[in-house]
Phi, psi and omega in degrees: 000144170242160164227150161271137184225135176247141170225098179271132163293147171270338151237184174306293191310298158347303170313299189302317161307306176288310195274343126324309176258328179297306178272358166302304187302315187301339158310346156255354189246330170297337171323305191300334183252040164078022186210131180282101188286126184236349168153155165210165189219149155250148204300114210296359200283121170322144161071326185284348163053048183220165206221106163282131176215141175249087173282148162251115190262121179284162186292138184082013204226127202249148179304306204296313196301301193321311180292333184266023116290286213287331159303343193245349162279168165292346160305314167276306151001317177275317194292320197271345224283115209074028200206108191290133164292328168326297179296020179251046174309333177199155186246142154225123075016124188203100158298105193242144173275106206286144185254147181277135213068027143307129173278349198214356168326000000 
């Protein structure tokens, strides 16, 4: 299963922060907890201030357990570590069902 997860910044600067220092790191703290980082970009439209990230969940690793564990670890703890969360205004989520002859199916 993949997921898209959207994440708007309250500023530019923000943006630049997460996406530079923060998912650089989750890409190493998330394996353990059964989820694949496959890329993430920020959004080109000016002014939106937003950081895309396309997760891959190894089988059997449910999206819900997963964020409530990985929120409550030292790991993201660590990832976030120098980074106000607060600048973190809004989340989305878009669980997607792989279609067959999908390169990431």
């Amino acid at each position: 299963m993949h997921q898209i997860r959207i994440y708007t910044l309250r500023t530019a600067e923000a943006l630049q922060q997460y996406a530079t220092v923060q998912w650089p790191r989750h890409i190493t703290s998330m394996p353990s907890f059964g989820i694949t980082v496959q890329g993430f970009w920020t959004d080109h439209q000016a002014g939106a201030h937003r950081l895309i990230a396309l997760l891959s969940f190894r089988e059997g690793v449910d999206p819900a357990e997963f964020i409530t564990a990985y929120a409550a670890s030292t790991e993201l703890a660590a990832d976030m570590r120098s980074f106000d969360v607060s600048d973190i205004v809004g989340i989305e989520e878009l669980l997607l069902d792989p279609v067959a002859g999908s390169p990431l199916a």
